[in-house]
MIBA-85868 format. One record per atom (N, C-alpha, C): residue number from 1; residue in one letter; x, y, z. Coordinates in steps of 0.02 Angstrom, whole numbers, plus 50000, padded with zeros to 5 digits. Each point is the difference from the previous one (the first is absolute). Layout:
BEGIN
DOSE resi resn     X     Y     Z
DOSE  NUM    a     X     Y     Z
...
//
This chain:
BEGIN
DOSE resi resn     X     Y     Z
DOSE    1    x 60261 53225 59221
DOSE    1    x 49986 49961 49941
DOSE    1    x 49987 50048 49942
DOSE    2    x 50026 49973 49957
DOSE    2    x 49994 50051 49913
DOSE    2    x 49951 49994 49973
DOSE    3    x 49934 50019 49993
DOSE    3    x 49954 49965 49963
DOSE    3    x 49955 50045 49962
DOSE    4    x 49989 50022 49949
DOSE    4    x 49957 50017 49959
DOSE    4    x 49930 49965 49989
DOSE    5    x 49942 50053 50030
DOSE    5    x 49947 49979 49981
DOSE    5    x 49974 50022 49919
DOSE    6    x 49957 49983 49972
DOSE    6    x 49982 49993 49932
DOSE    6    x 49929 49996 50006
DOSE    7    x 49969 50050 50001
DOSE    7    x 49943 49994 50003
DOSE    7    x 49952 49987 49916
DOSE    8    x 49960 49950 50003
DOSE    8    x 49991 49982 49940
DOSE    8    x 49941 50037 50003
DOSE    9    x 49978 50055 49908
DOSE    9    x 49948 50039 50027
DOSE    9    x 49991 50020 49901
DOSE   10    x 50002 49952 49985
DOSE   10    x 49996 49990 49920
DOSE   10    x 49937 50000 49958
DOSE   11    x 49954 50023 50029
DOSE   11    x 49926 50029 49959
DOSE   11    x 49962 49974 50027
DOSE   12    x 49924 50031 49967
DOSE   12    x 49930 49995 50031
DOSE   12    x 49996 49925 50020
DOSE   13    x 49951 49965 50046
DOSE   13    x 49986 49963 50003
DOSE   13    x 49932 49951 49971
DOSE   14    x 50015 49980 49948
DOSE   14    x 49906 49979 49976
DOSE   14    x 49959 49977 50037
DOSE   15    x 50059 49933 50045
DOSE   15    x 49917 49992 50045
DOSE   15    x 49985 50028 50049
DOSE   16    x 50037 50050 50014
DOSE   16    x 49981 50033 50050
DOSE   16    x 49960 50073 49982
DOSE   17    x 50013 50008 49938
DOSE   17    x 49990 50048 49973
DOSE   17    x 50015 50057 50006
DOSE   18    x 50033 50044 50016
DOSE   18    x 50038 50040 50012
DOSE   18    x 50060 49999 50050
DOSE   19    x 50044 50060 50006
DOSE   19    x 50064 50013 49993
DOSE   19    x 50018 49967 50087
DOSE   20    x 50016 49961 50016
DOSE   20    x 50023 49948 50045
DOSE   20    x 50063 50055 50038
DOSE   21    x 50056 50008 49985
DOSE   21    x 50040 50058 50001
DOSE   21    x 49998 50071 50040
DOSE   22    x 49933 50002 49985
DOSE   22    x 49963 50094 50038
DOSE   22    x 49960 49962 50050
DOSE   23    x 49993 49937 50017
DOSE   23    x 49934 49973 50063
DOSE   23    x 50006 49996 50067
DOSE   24    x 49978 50024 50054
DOSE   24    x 50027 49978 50077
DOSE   24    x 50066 50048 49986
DOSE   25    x 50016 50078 49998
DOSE   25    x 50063 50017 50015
DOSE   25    x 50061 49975 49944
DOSE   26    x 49970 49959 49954
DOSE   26    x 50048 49992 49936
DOSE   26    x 50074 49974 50003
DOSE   27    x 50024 50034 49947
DOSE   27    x 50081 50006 50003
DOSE   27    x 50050 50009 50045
DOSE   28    x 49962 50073 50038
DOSE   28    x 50035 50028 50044
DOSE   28    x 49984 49961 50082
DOSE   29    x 49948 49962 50010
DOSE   29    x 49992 49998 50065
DOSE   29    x 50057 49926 50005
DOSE   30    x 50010 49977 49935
DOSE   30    x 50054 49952 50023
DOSE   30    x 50056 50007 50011
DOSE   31    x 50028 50047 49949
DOSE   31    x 50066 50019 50000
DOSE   31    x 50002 50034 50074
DOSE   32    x 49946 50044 50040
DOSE   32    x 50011 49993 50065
DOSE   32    x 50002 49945 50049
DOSE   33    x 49983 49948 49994
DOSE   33    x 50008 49939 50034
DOSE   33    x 50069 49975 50002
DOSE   34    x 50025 49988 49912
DOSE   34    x 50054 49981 49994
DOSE   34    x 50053 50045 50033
DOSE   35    x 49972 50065 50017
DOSE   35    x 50067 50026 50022
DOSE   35    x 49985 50020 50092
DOSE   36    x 49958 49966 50017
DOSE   36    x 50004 50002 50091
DOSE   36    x 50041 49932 50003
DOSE   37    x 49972 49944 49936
DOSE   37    x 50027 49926 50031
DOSE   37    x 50068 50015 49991
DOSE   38    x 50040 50064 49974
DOSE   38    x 50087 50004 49993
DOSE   38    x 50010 50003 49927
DOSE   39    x 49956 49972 49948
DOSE   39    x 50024 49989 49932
DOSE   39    x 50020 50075 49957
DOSE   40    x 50053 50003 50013
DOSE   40    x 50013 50086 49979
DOSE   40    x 49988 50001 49922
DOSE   41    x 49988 49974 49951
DOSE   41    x 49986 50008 49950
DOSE   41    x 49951 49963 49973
DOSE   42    x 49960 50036 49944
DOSE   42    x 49944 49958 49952
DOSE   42    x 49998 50044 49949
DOSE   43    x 49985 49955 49963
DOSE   43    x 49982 49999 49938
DOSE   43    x 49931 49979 49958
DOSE   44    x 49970 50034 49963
DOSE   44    x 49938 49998 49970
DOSE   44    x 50003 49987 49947
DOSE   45    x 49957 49928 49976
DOSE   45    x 50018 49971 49928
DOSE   45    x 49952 50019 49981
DOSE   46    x 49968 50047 49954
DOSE   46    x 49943 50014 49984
DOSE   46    x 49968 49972 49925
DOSE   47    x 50042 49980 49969
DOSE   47    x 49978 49952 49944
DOSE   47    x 50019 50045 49945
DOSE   48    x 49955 50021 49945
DOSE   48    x 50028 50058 49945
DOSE   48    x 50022 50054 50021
DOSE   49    x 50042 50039 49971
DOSE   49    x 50032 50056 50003
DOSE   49    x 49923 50060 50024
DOSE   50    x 49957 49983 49955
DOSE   50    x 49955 50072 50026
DOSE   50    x 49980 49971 50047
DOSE   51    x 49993 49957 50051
DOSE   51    x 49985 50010 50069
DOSE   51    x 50031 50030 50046
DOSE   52    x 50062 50002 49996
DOSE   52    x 50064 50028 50020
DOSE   52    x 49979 50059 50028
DOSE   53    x 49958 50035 49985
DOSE   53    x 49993 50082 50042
DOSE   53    x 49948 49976 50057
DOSE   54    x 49984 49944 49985
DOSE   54    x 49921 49977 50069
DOSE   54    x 50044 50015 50060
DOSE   55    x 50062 49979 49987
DOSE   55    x 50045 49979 50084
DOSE   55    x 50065 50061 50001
DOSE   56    x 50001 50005 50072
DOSE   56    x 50054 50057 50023
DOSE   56    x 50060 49939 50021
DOSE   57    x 50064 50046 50014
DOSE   57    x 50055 49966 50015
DOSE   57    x 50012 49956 49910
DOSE   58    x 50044 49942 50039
DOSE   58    x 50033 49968 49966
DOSE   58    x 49940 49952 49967
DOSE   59    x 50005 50003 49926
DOSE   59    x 49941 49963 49965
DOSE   59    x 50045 49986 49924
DOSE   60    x 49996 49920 49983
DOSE   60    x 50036 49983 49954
DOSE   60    x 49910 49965 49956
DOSE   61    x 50027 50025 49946
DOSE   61    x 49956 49967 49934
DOSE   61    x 50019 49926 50000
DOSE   62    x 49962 49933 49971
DOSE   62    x 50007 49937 49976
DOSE   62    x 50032 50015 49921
DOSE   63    x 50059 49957 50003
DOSE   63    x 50024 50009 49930
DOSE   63    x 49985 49991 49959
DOSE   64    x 49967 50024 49937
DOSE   64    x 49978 49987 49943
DOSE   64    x 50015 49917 49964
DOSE   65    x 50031 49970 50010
DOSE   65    x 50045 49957 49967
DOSE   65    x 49977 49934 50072
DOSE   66    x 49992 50010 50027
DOSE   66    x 49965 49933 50034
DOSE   66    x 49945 50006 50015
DOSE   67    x 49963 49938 50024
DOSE   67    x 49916 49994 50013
DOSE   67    x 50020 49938 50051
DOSE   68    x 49941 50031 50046
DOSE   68    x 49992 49951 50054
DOSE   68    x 50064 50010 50045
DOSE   69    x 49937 50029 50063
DOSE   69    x 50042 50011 50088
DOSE   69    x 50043 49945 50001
DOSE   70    x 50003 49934 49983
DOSE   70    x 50058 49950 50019
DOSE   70    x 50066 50012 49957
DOSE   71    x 49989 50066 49959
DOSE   71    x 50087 50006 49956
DOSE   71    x 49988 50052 49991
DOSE   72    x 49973 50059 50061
DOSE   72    x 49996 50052 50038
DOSE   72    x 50038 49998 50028
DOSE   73    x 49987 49949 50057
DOSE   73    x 50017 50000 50063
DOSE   73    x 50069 50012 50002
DOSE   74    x 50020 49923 49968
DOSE   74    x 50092 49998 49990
DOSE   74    x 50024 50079 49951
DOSE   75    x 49978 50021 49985
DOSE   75    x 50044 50045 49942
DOSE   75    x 49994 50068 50066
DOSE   76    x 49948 50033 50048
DOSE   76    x 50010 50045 50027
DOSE   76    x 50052 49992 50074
DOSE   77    x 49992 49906 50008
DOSE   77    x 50041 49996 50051
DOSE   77    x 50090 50006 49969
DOSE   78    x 50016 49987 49952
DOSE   78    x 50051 50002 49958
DOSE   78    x 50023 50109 50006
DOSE   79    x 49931 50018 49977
DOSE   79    x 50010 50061 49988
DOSE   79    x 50007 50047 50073
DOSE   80    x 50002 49969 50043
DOSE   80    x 49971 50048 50079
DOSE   80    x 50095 49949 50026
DOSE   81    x 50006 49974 49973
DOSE   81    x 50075 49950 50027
DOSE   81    x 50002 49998 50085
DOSE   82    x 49944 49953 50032
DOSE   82    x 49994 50004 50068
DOSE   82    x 49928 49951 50002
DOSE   83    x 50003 50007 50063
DOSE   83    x 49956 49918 50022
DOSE   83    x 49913 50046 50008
DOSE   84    x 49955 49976 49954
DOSE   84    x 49947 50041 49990
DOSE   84    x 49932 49966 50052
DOSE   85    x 49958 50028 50028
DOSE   85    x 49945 49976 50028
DOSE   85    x 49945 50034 49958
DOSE   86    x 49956 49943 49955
DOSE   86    x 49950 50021 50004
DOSE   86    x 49934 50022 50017
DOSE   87    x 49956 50042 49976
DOSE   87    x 49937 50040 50031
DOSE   87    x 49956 49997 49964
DOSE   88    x 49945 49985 49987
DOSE   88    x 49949 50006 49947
DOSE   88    x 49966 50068 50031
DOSE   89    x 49958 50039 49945
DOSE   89    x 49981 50052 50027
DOSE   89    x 49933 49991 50046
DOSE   90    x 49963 49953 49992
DOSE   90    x 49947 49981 50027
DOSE   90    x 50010 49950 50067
DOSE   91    x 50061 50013 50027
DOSE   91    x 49976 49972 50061
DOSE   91    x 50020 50048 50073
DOSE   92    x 49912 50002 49977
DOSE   92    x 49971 50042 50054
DOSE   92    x 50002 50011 50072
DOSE   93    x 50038 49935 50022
DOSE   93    x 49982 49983 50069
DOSE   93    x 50072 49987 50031
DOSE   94    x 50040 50017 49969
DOSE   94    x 50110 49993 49993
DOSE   94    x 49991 50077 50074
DOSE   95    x 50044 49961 50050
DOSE   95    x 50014 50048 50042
DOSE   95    x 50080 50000 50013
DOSE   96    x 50015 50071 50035
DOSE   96    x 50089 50003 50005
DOSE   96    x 50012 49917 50046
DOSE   97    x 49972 49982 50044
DOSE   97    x 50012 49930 50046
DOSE   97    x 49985 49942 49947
DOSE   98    x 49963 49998 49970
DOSE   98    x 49991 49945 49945
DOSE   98    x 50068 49990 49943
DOSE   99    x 50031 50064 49997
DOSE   99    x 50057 49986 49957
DOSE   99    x 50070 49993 50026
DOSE  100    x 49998 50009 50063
DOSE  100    x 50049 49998 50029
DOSE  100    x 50012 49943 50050
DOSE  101    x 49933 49964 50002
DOSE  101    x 49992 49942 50019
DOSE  101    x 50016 49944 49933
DOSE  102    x 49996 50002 49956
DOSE  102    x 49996 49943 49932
DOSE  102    x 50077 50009 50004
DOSE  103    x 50038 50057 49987
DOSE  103    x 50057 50021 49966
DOSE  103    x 50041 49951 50070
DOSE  104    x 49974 50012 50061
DOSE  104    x 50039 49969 50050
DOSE  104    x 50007 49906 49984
DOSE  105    x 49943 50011 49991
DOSE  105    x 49980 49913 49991
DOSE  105    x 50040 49971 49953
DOSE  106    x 50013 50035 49944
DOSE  106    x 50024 49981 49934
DOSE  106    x 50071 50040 49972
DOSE  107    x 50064 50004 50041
DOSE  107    x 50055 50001 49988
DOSE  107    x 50040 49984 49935
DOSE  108    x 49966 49941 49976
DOSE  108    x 50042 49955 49926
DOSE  108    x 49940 50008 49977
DOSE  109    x 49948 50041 49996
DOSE  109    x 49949 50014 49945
DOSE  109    x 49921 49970 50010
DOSE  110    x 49963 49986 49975
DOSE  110    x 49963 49981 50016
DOSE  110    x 49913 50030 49964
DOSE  111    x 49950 49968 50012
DOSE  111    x 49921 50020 49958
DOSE  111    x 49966 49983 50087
DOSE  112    x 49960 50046 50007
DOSE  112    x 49959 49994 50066
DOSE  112    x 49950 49969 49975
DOSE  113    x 49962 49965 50050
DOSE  113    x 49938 49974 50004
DOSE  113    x 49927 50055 50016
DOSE  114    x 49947 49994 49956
DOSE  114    x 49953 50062 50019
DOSE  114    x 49928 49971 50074
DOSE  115    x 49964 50012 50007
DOSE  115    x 49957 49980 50064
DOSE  115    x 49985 49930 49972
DOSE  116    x 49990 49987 49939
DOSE  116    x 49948 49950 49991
DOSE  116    x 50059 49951 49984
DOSE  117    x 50069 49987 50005
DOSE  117    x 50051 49970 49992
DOSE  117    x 50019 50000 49947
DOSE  118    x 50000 50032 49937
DOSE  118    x 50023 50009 49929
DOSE  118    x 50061 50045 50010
DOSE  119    x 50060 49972 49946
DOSE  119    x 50064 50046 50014
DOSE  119    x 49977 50032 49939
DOSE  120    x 50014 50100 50008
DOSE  120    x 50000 50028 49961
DOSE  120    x 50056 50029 49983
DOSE  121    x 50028 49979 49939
DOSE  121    x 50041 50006 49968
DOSE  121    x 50028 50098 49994
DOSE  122    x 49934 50030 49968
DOSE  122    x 50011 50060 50007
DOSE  122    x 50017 50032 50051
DOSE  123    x 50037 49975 50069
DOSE  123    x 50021 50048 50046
DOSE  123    x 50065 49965 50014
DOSE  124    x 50032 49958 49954
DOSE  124    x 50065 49955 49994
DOSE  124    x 50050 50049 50027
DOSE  125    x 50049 49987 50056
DOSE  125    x 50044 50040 50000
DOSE  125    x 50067 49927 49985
DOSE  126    x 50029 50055 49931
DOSE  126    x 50048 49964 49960
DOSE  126    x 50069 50035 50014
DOSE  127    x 50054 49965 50040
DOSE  127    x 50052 50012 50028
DOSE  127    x 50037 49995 49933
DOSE  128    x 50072 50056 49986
DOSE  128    x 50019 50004 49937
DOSE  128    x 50054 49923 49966
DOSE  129    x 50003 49968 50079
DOSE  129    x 50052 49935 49980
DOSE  129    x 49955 49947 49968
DOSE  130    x 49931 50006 50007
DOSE  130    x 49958 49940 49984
DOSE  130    x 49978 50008 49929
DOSE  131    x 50024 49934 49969
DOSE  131    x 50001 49991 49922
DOSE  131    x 49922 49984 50004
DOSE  132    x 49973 50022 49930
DOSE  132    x 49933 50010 49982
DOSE  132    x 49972 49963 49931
DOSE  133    x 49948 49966 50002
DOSE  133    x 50001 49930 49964
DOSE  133    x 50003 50050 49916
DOSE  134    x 50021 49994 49959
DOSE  134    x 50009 50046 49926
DOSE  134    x 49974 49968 49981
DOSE  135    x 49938 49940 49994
DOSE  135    x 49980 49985 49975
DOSE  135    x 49920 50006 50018
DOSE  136    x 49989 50031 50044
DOSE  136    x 49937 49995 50032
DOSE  136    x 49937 50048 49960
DOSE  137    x 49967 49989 49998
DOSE  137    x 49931 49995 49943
DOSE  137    x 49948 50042 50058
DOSE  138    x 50022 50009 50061
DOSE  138    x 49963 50061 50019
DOSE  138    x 50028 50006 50062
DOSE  139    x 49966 50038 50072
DOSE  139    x 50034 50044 50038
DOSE  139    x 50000 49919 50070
DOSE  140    x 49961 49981 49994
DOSE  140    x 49976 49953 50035
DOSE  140    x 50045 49935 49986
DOSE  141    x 50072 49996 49925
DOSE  141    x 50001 49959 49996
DOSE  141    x 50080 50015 50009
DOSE  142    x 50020 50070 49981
DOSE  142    x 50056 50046 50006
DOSE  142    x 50008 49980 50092
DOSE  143    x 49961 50012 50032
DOSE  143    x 50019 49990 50108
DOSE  143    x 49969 49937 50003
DOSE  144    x 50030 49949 49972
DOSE  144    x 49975 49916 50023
DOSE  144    x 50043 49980 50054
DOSE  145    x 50052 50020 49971
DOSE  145    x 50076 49981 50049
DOSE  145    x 50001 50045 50071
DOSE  146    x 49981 50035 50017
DOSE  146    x 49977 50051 50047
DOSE  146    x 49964 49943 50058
DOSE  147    x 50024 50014 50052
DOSE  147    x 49958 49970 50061
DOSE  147    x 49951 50057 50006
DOSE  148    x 49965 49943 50011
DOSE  148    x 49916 50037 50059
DOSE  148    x 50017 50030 50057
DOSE  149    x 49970 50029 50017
DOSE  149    x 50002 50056 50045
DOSE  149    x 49935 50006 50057
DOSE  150    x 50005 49969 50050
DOSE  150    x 49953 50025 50024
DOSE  150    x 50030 50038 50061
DOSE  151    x 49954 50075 49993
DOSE  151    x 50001 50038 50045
DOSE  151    x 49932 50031 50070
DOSE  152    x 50019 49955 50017
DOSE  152    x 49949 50000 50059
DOSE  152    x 49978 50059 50029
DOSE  153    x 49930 50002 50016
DOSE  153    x 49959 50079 50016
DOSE  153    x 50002 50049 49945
DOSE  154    x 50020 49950 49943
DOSE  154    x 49990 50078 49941
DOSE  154    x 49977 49988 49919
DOSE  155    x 49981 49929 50022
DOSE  155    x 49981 49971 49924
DOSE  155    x 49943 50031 49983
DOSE  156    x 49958 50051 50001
DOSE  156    x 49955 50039 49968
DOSE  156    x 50033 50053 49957
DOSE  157    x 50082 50021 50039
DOSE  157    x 49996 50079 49963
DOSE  157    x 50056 49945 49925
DOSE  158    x 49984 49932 49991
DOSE  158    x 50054 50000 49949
DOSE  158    x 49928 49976 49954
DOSE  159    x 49940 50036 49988
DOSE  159    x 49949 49982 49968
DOSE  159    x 49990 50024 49946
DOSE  160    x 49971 49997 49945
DOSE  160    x 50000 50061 49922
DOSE  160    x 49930 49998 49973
DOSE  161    x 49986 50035 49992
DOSE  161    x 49906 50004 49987
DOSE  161    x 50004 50015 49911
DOSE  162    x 49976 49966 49978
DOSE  162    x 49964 49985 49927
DOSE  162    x 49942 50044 49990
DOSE  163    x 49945 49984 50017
DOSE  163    x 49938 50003 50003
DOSE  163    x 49961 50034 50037
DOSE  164    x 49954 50037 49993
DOSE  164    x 49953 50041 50010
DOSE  164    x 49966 49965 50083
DOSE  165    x 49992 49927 49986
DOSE  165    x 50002 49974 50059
DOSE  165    x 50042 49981 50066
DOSE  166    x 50051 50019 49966
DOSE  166    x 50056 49987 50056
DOSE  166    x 49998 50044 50042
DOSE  167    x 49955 50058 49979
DOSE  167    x 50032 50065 50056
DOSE  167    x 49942 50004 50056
DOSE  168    x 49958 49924 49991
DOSE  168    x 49970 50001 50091
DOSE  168    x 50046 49983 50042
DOSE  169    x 50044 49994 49976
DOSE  169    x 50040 49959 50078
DOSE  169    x 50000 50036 50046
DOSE  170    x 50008 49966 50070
DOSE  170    x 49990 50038 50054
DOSE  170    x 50031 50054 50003
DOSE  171    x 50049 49980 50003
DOSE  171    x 50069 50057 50011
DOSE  171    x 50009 50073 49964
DOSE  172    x 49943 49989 49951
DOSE  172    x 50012 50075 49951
DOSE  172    x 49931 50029 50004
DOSE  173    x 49947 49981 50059
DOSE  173    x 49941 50021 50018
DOSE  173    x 49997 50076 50001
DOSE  174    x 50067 50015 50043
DOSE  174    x 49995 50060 50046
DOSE  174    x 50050 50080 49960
DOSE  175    x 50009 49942 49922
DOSE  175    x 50053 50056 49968
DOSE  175    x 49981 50018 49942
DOSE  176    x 50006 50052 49975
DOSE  176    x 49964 50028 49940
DOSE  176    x 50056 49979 49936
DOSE  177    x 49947 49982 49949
DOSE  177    x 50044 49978 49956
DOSE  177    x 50025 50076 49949
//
């Protein structure tokens, strides 16, 4: 399968308050995941051009000329010309079996479900034949048409932490942020 991951990794986080991106192994501990689960390529959207040196490998700036990840999304999948899976940088708990389990599940595309049953949009893997709503008013509204996804034994690692509080969860007890 052809698939470009896109790791979304586009500035500080306020409510989390700092750099989401560098936390739990960062950038790099995914792009190692993505590449045990097989995904031979990624890509790092890092948001302005001067973030651009935060990340090694392949790292594309957000274009000056649009606003808002939902006319992001379509313009880098346009620009990468291939069926893109996304990554938010903050999810901490994404293992090589977690992605290679969703990607199995979801052939014609698809938004996974996270533990608490919410589909998160930000780990959408968008196959390059599937038309994308051009009218959609955000990222959540851009993967409507997208089936749910549930991937069984792994709905924690499709989780994304906000908040200062999010990082009791069990699962990130034992890992240094």
């Amino acid at each position: 399968m052809s698939v470009v991951a896109v790791i979304l990794a586009g500035g500080v986080s306020r409510r989390m308050g700092q750099e989401k991106a560098e936390m739990f192994g960062g950038v790099d501990r995914l792009k190692q995941c993505l590449a045990e689960a097989g995904v031979e390529r990624s890509v790092v959207l890092c948001g302005g051009e001067e973030r651009a040196s935060l990340f090694g490998g392949e790292v594309l700036a957000d274009p000056p000329h649009l606003s808002g990840l939902h006319r992001i999304i379509p313009w880098i999948r346009s620009e990468l010309g291939t069926s893109i899976l996304l990554v938010p940088c903050d999810a901490f708990l994404l293992s090589p079996e977690a992605i290679s389990a969703f990607l199995a599940a979801a052939p014609e595309g698809g938004v996974p479900h996270d533990e608490t049953g919410q589909r998160q949009p930000l780990f959408a893997y968008l196959p390059r034949n599937i038309e994308l709503d051009k009218t959609a008013t955000s990222v959540t509204s851009l993967v409507q048409r997208l089936p749910s996804v549930e991937v069984e034994g792994h709905r924690s690692a499709f989780s994304n932490f906000n908040r200062p509080s999010d990082l009791q969860h069990p699962q990130l007890s034992n890992r240094r942020p």
